[in-house]
DRENBA-674643 format. One record per residue: residue in one letter; y, z, x of N, C-alpha, C in turn; residue number from 1. Coordinates in steps of 0.2 Angstrom, whole numbers. Layout:
BEGIN
('A'; (Y; Z; X); (Y; Z; X); (Y; Z; X); NUM)
...
END
This chain:
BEGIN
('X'; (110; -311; 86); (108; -306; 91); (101; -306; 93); 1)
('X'; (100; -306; 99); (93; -304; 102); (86; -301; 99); 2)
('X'; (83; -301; 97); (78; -296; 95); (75; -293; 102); 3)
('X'; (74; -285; 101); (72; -283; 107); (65; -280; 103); 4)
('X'; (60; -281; 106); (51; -280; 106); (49; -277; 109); 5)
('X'; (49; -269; 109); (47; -264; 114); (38; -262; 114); 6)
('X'; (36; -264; 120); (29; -260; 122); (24; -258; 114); 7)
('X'; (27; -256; 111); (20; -251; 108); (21; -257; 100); 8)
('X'; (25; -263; 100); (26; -266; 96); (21; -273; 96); 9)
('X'; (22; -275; 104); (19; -278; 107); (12; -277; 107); 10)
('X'; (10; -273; 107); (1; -270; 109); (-2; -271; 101); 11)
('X'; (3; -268; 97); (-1; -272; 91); (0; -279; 88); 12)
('X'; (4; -281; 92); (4; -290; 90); (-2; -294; 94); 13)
('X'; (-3; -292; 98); (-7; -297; 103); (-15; -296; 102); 14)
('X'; (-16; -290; 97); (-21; -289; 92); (-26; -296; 89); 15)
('X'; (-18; -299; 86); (-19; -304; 82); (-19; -312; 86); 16)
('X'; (-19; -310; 93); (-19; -318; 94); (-23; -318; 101); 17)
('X'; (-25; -325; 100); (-30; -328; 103); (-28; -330; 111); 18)
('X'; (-28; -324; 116); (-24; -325; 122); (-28; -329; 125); 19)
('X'; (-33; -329; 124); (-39; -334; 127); (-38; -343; 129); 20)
('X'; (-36; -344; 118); (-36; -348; 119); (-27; -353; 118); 21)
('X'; (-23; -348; 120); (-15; -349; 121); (-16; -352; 129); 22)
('X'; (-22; -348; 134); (-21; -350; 139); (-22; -357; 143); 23)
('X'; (-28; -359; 139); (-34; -365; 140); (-26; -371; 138); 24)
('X'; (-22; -370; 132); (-18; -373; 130); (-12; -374; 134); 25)
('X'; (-11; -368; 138); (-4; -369; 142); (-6; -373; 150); 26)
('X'; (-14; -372; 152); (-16; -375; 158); (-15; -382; 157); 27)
('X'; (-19; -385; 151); (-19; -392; 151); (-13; -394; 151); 28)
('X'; (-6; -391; 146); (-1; -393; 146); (2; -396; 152); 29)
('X'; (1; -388; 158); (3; -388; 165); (1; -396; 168); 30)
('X'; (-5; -395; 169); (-10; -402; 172); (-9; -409; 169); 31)
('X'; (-7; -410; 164); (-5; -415; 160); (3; -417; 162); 32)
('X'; (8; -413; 165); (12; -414; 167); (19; -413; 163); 33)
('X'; (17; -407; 157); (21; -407; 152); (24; -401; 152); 34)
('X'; (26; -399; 158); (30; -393; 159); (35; -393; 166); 35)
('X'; (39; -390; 165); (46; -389; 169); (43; -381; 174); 36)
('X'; (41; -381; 178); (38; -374; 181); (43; -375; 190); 37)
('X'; (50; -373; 191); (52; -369; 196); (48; -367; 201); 38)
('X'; (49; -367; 209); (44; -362; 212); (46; -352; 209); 39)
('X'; (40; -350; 211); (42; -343; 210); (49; -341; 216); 40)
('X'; (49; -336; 211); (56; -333; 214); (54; -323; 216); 41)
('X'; (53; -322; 220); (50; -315; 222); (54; -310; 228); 42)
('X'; (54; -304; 225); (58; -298; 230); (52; -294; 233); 43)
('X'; (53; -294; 239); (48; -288; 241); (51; -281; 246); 44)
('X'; (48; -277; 244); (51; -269; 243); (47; -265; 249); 45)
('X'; (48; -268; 255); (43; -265; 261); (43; -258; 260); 46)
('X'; (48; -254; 260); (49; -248; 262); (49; -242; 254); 47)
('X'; (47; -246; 251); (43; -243; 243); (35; -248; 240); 48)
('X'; (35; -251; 244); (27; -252; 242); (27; -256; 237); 49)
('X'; (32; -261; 237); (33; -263; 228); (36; -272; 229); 50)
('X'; (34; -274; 225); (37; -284; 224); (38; -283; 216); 51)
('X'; (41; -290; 217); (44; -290; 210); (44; -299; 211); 52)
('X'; (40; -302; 205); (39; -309; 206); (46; -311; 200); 53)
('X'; (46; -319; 199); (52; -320; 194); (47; -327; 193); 54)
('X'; (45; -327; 186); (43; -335; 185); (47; -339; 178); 55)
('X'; (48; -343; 177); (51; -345; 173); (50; -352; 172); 56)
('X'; (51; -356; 167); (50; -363; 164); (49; -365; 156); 57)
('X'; (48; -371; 157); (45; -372; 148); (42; -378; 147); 58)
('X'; (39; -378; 141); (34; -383; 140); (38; -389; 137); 59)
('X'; (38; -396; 140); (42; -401; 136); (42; -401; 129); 60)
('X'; (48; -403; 124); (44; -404; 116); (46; -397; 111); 61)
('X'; (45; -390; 115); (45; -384; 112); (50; -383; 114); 62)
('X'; (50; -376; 107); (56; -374; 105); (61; -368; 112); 63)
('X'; (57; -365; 115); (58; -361; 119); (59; -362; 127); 64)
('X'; (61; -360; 132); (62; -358; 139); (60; -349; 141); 65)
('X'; (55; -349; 143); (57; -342; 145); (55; -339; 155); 66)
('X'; (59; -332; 154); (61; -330; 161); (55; -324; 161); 67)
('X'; (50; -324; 166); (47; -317; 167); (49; -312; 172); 68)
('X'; (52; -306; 172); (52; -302; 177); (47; -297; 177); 69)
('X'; (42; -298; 183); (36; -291; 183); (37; -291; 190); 70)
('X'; (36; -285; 191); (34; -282; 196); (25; -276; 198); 71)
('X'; (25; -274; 203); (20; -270; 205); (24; -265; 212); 72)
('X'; (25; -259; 209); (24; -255; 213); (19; -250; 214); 73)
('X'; (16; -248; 220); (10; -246; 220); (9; -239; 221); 74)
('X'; (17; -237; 223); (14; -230; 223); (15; -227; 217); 75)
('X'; (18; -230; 212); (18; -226; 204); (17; -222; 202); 76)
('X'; (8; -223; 203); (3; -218; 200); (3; -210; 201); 77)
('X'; (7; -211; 209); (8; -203; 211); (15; -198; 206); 78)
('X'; (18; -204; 204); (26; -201; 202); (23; -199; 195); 79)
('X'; (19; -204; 193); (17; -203; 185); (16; -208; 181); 80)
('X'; (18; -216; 184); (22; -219; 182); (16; -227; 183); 81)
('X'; (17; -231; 179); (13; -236; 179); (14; -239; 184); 82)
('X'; (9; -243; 189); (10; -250; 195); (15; -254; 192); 83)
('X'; (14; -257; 187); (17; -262; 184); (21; -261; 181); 84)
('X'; (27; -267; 181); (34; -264; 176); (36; -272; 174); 85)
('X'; (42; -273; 169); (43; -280; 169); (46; -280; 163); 86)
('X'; (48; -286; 161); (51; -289; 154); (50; -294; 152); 87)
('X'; (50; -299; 150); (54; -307; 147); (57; -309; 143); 88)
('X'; (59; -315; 145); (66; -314; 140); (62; -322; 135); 89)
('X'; (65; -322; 130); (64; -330; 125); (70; -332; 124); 90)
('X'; (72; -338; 127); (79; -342; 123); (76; -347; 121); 91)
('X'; (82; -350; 116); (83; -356; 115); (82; -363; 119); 92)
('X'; (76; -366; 119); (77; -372; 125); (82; -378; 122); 93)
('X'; (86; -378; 116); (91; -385; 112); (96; -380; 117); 94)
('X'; (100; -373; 114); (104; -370; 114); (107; -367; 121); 95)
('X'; (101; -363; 122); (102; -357; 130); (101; -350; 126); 96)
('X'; (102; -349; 120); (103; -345; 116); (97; -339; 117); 97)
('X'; (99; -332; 121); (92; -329; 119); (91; -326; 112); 98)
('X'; (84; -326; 111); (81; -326; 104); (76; -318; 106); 99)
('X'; (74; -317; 110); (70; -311; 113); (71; -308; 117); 100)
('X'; (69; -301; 120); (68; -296; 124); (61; -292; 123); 101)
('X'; (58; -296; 127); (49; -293; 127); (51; -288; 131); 102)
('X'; (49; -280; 129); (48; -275; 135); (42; -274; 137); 103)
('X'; (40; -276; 139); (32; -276; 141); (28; -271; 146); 104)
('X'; (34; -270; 149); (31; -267; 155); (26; -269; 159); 105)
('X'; (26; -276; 160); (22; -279; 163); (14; -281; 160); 106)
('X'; (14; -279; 153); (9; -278; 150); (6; -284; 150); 107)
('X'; (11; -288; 147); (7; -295; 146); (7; -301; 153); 108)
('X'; (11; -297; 156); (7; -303; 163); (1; -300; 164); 109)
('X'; (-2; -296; 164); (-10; -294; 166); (-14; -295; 160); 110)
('X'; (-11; -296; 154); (-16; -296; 147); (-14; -304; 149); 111)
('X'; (-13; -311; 149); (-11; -317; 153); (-17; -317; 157); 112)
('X'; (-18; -316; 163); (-21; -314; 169); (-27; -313; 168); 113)
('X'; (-28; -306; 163); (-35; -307; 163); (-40; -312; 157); 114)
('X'; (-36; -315; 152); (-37; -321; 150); (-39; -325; 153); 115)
('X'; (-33; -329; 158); (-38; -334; 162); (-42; -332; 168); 116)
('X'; (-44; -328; 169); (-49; -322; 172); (-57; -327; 166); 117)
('X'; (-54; -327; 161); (-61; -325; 156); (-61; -333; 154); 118)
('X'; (-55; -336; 154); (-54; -346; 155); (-59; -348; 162); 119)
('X'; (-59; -348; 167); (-62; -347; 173); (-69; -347; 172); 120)
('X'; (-72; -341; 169); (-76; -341; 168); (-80; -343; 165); 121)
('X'; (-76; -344; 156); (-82; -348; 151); (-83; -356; 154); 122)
('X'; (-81; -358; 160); (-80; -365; 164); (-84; -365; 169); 123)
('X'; (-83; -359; 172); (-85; -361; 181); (-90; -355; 180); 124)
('X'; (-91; -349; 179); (-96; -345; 180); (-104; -346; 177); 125)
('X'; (-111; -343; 177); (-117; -345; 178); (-116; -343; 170); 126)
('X'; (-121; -345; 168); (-123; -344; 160); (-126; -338; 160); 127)
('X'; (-130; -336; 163); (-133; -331; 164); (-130; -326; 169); 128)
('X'; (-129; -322; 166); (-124; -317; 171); (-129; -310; 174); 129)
('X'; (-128; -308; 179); (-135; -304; 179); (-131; -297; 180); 130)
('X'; (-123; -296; 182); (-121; -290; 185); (-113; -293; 187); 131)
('X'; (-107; -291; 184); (-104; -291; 185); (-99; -287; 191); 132)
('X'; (-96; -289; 196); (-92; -286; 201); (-86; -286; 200); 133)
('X'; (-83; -279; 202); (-76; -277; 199); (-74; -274; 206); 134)
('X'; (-70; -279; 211); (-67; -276; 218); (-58; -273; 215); 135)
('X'; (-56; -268; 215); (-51; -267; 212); (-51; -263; 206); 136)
('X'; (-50; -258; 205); (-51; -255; 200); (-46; -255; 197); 137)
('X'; (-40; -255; 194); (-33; -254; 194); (-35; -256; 185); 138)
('X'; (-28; -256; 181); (-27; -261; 174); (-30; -267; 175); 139)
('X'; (-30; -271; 181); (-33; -281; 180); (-40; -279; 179); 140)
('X'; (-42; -273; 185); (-48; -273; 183); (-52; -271; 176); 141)
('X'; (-48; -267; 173); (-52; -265; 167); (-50; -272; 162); 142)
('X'; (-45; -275; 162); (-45; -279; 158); (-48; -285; 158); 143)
('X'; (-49; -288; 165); (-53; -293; 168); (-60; -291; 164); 144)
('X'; (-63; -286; 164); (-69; -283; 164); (-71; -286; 155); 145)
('X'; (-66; -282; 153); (-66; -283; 144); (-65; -288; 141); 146)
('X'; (-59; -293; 145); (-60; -301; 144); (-66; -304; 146); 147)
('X'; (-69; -303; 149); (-74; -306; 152); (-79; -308; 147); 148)
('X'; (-79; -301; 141); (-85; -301; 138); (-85; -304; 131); 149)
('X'; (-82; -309; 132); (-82; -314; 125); (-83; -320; 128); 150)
('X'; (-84; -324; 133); (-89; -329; 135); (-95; -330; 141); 151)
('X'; (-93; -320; 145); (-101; -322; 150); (-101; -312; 147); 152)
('X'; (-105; -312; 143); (-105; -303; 141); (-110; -301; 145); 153)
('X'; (-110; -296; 150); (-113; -292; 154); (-108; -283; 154); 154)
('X'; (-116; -280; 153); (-115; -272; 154); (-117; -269; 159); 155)
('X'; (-120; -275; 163); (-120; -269; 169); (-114; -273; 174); 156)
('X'; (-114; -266; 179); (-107; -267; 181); (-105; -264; 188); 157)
('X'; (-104; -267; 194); (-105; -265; 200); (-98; -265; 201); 158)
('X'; (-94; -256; 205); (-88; -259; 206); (-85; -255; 213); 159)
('X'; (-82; -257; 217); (-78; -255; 224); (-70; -255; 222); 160)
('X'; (-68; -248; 227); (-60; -249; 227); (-61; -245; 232); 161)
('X'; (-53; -246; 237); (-53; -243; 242); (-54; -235; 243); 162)
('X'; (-50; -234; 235); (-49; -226; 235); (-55; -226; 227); 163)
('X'; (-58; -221; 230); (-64; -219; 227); (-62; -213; 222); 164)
('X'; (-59; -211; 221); (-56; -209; 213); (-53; -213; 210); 165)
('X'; (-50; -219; 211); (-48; -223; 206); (-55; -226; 203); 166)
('X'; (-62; -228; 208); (-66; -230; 206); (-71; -225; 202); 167)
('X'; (-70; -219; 200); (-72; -213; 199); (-69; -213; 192); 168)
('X'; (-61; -214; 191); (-59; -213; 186); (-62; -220; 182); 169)
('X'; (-60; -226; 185); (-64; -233; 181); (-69; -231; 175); 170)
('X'; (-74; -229; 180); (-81; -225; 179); (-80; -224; 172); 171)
('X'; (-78; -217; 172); (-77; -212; 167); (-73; -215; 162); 172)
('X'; (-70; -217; 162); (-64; -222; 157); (-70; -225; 154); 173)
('X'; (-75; -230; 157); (-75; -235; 154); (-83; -236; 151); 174)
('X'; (-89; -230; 154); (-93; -229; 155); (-99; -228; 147); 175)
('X'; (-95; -226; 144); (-96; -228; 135); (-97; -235; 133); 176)
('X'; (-95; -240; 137); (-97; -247; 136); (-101; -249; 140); 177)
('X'; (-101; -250; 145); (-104; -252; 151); (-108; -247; 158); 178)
('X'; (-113; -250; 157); (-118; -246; 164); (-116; -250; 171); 179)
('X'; (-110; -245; 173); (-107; -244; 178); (-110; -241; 186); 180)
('X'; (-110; -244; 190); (-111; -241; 198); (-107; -245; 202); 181)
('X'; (-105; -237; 206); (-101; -239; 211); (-104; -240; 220); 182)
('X'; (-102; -245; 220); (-106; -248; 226); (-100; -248; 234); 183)
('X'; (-105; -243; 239); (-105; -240; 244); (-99; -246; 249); 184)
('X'; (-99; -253; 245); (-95; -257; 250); (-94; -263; 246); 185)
('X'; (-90; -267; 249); (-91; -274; 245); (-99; -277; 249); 186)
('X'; (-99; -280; 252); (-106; -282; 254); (-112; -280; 249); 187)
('X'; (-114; -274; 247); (-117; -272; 242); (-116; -272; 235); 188)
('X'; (-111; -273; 234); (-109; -275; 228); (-110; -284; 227); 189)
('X'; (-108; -288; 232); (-110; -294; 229); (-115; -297; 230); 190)
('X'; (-121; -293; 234); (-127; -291; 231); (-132; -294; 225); 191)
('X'; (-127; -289; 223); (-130; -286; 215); (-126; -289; 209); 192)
('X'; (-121; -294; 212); (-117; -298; 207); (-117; -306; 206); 193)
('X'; (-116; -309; 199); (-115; -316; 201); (-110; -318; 200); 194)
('X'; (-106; -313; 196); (-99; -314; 195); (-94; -309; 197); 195)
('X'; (-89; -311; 201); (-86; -304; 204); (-78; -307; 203); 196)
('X'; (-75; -301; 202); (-68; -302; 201); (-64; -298; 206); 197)
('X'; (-60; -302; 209); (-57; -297; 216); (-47; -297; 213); 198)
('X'; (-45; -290; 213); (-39; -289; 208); (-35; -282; 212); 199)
('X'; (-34; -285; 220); (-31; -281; 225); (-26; -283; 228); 200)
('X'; (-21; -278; 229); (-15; -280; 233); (-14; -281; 240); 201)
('X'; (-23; -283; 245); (-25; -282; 249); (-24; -289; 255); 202)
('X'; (-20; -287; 261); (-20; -294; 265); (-24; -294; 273); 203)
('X'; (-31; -293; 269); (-35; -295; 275); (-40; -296; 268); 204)
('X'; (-44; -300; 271); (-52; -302; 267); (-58; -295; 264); 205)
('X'; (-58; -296; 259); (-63; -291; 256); (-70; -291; 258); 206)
('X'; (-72; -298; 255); (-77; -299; 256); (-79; -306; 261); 207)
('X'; (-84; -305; 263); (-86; -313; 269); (-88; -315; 265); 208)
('X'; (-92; -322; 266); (-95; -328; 266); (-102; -325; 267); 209)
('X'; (-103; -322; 271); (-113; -322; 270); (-113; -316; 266); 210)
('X'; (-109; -312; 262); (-109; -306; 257); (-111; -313; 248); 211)
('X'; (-110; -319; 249); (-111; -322; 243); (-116; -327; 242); 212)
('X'; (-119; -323; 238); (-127; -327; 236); (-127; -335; 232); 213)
('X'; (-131; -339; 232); (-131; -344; 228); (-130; -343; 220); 214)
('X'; (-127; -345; 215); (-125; -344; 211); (-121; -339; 209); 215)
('X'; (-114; -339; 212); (-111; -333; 211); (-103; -338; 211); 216)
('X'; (-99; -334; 205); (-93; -336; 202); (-90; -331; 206); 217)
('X'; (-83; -334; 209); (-79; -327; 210); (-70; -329; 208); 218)
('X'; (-68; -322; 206); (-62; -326; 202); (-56; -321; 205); 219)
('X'; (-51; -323; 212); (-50; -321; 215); (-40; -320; 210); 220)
('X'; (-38; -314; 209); (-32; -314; 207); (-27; -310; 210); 221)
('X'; (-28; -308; 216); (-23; -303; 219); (-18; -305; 225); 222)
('X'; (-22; -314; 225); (-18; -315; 230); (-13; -320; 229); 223)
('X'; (-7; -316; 226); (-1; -320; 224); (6; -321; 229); 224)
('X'; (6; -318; 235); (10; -320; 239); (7; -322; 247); 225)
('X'; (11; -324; 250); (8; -328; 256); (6; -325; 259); 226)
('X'; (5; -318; 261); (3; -314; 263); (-3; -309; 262); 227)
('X'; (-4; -308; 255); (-11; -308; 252); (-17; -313; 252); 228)
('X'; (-23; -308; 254); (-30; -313; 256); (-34; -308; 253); 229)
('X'; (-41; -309; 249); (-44; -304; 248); (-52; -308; 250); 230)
('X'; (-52; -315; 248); (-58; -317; 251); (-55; -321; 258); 231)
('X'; (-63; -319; 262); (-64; -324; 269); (-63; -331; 267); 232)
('X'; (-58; -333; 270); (-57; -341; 271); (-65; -347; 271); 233)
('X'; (-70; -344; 276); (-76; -346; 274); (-78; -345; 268); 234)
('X'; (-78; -342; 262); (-80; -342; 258); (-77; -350; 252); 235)
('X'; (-72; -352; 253); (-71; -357; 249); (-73; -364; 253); 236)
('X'; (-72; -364; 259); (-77; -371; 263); (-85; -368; 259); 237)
('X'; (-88; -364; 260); (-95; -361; 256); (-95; -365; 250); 238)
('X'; (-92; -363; 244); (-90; -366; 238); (-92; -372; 237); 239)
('X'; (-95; -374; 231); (-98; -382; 229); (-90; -382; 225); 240)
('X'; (-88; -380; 220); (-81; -379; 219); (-74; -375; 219); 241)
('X'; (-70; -379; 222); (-65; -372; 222); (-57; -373; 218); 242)
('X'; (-58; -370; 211); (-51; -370; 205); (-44; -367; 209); 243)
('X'; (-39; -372; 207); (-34; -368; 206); (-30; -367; 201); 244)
('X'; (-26; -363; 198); (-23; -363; 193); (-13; -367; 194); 245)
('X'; (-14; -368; 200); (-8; -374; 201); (-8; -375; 208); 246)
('X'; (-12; -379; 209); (-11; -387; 216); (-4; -384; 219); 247)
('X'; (1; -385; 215); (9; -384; 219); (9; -377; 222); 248)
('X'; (9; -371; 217); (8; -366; 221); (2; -362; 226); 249)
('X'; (-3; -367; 226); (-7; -364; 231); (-6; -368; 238); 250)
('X'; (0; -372; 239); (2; -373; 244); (8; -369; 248); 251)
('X'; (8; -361; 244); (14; -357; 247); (9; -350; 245); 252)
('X'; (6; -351; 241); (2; -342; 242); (-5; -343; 240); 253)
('X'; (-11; -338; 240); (-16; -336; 237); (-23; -338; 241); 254)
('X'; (-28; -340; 239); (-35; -339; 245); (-34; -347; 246); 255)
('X'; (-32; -352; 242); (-32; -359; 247); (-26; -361; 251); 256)
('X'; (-20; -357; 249); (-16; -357; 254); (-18; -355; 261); 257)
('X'; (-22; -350; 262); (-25; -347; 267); (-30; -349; 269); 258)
('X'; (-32; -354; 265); (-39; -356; 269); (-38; -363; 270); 259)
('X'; (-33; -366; 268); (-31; -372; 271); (-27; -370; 279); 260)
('X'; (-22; -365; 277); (-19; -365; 285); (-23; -361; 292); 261)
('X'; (-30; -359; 287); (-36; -357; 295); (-40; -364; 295); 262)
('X'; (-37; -369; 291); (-41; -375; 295); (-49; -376; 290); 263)
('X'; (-49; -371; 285); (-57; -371; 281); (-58; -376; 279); 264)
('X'; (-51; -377; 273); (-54; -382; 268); (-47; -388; 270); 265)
('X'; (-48; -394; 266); (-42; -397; 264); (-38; -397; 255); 266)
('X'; (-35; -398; 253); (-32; -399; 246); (-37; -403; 244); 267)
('X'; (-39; -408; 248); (-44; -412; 244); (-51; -409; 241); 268)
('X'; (-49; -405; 242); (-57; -399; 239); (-56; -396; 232); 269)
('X'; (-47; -395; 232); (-47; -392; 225); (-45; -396; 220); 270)
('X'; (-47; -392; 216); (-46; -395; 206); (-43; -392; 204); 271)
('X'; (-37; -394; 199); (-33; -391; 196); (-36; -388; 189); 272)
('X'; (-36; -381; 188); (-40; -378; 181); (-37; -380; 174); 273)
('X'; (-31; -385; 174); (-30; -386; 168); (-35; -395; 167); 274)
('X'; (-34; -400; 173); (-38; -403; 173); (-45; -404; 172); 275)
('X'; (-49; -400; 175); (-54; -397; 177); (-59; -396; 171); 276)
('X'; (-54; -390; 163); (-57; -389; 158); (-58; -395; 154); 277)
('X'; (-54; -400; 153); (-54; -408; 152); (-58; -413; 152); 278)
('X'; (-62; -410; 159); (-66; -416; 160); (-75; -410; 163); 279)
('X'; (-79; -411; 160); (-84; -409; 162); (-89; -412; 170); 280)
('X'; (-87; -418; 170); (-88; -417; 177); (-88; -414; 184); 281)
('X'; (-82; -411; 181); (-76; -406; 186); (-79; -397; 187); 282)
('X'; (-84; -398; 182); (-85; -391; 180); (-93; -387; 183); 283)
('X'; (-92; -383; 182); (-102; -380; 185); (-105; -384; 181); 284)
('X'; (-109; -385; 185); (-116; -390; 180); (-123; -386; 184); 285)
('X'; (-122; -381; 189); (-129; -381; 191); (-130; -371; 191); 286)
('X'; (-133; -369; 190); (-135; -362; 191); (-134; -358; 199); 287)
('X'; (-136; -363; 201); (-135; -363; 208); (-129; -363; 214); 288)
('X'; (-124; -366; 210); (-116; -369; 211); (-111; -362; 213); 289)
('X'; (-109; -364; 219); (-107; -357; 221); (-98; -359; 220); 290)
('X'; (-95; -354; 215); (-88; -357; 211); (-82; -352; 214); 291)
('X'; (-78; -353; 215); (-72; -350; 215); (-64; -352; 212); 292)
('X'; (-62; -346; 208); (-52; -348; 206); (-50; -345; 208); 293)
('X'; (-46; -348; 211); (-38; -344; 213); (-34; -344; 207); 294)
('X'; (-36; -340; 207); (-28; -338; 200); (-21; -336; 203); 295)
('X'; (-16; -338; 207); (-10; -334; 207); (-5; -333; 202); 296)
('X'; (-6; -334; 197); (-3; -335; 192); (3; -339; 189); 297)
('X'; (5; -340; 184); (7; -347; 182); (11; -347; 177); 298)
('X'; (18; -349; 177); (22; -347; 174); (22; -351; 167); 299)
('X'; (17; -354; 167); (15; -358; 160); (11; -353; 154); 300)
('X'; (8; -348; 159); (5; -343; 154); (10; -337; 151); 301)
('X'; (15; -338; 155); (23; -332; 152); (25; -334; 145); 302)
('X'; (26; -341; 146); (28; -345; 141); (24; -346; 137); 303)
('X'; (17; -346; 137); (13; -347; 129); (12; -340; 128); 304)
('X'; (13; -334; 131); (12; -328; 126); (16; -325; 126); 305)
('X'; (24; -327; 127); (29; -325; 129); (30; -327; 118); 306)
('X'; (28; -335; 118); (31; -339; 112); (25; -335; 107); 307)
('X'; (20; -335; 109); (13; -331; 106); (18; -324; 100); 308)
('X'; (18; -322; 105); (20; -313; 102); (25; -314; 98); 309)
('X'; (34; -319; 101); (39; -322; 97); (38; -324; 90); 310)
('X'; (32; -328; 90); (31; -331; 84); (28; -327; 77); 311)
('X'; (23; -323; 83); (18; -319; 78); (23; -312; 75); 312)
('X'; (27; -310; 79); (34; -305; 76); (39; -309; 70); 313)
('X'; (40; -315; 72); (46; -318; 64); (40; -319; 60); 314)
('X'; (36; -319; 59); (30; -321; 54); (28; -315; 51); 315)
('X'; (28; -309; 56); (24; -304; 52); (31; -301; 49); 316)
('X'; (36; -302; 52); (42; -299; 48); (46; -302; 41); 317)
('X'; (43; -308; 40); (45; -313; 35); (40; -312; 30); 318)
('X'; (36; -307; 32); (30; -304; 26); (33; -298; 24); 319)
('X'; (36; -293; 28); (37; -289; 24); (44; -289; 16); 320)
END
């Protein structure tokens, strides 16, 4: 029978593991050519404000296959209710047999997410970080923030959202750690940042191309369907390099989807992030070096924290 893993069992497992470095593991695997990764499989909910992605695969060799269902529905917060919602499941990859039911409620795609959020950055961002940018206030935002701070740690903290209570709330949540200000615009905020995180369900451009100064990392995560854009297309022709988290899928969604079908850039410009962490050539070498990822997410990171929390649960239960 199934083991089913609900939410609040989950939060204290993943205590114990190193999602950082579960992700660096699942990128290479991907780029290395050691996984089975489906294109995404996605519902969109025009008339409730909501999508629902489906990713699913497995790593050659391992024990397991697994299915993600998440979603984002965005008016939740008025109901009561979280954005995010979801499960995963863990089978048997000999078998088909399932072994799990992660109740996650989407937790772990964004606890995933902002991992290589903070992947990203220990690679491509400046060493010297002077002021960190938070476009999107929501949970990626708070997590992206707090990932952040175990390989480029910065307290000061400039942040925009469309709606300024959520940016308000941010604030006050989080404001015991970090010397927070909230900036009048994106333009002013990337100002004052060299590392900006954009984590909005937004399909027009946030920010432009002359909002970004020399030595500025930007680690774009909201643009996961074909119709999501949160950076100007000029901005990645800008760019001395521009990461993807999968070549295949940035040829159906996310900021070089977009900026290849305006003609910016070509595929010849991007580097794949499992590749890229590999080989240091591929990677910032200058302070100067103006960097962007597209992260649209990657069904290779379901699978290593999907197997992550699976394993760390038969383990801690074999102790009791």
């Amino acid at each position: 029978m199934a083991i089913v893993i609900k939410k609040n069992k989950i939060l204290s497992i993943v205590k114990n593991i190193d999602v950082v470095a579960a992700m660096e593991k699942g990128f290479i695997e991907y780029s290395n050519g050691n996984c089975v990764i489906p294109p995404v499989g996605e519902l969109l909910f025009e008339e409730n404000n909501g999508e629902t992605h489906i990713k699913y695969g497995y790593i050659k060799g391992e024990s397991h296959y697994v299915i993600k269902i998440a979603s984002g529905f965005y008016d939740n917060p008025q109901l009561g209710i979280p954005s995010s919602q979801g499960l995963i499941l863990v089978l048997n990859q000999k078998t088909g047999v399932t072994q799990a039911i992660l109740l996650d409620e989407g937790y772990l795609t964004n606890l995933r997410t902002a991992a290589a959020g903070a992947l990203v950055a220990k690679y491509f961002a400046p060493k010297n970080i002077k002021a960190i940018g938070i476009i999107g206030t929501g949970i990626q935002g708070k997590l992206q923030l707090q990932y952040l701070q175990e390989h480029r740690p910065c307290k000061r903290i400039w942040i925009w959202d469309i709606n300024e209570q959520n940016a308000l709330q941010y604030k006050s949540e989080l404001s015991d750690d970090f010397d927070i200000q909230i900036a009048d615009n994106t333009a002013d905020l990337a100002k004052m940042c060299n590392l900006i995180v954009t984590s909005t369900p937004s399909q027009k451009p946030l920010l432009k191309a002359d909002h970004i100064r020399s030595g500025t990392h930007i680690t774009a995560v909201g643009s996961d369907t074909p119709e999501k854009q949160e950076l100007d297309s000029e901005i990645l022709a800008k760019a001395d390099i521009v990461i993807s988290d999968s070549i295949t899928q940035s040829r159906s969604r996310g900021e070089i989807y977009q900026a290849v079908q305006n003609s910016y850039i070509t595929h010849d410009k991007v580097v794949e992030l499992g590749k890229a962490i590999q080989d240091e050539k591929l990677q910032c070498n200058s302070e100067d070096q103006i960097t962007v990822a597209d992260l649209t997410g990657v069904a290779v990171q379901d699978i290593m924290i999907a197997q992550a929390v699976y394993n760390r649960y038969k383990l801690n239960s074999k102790k009791i």
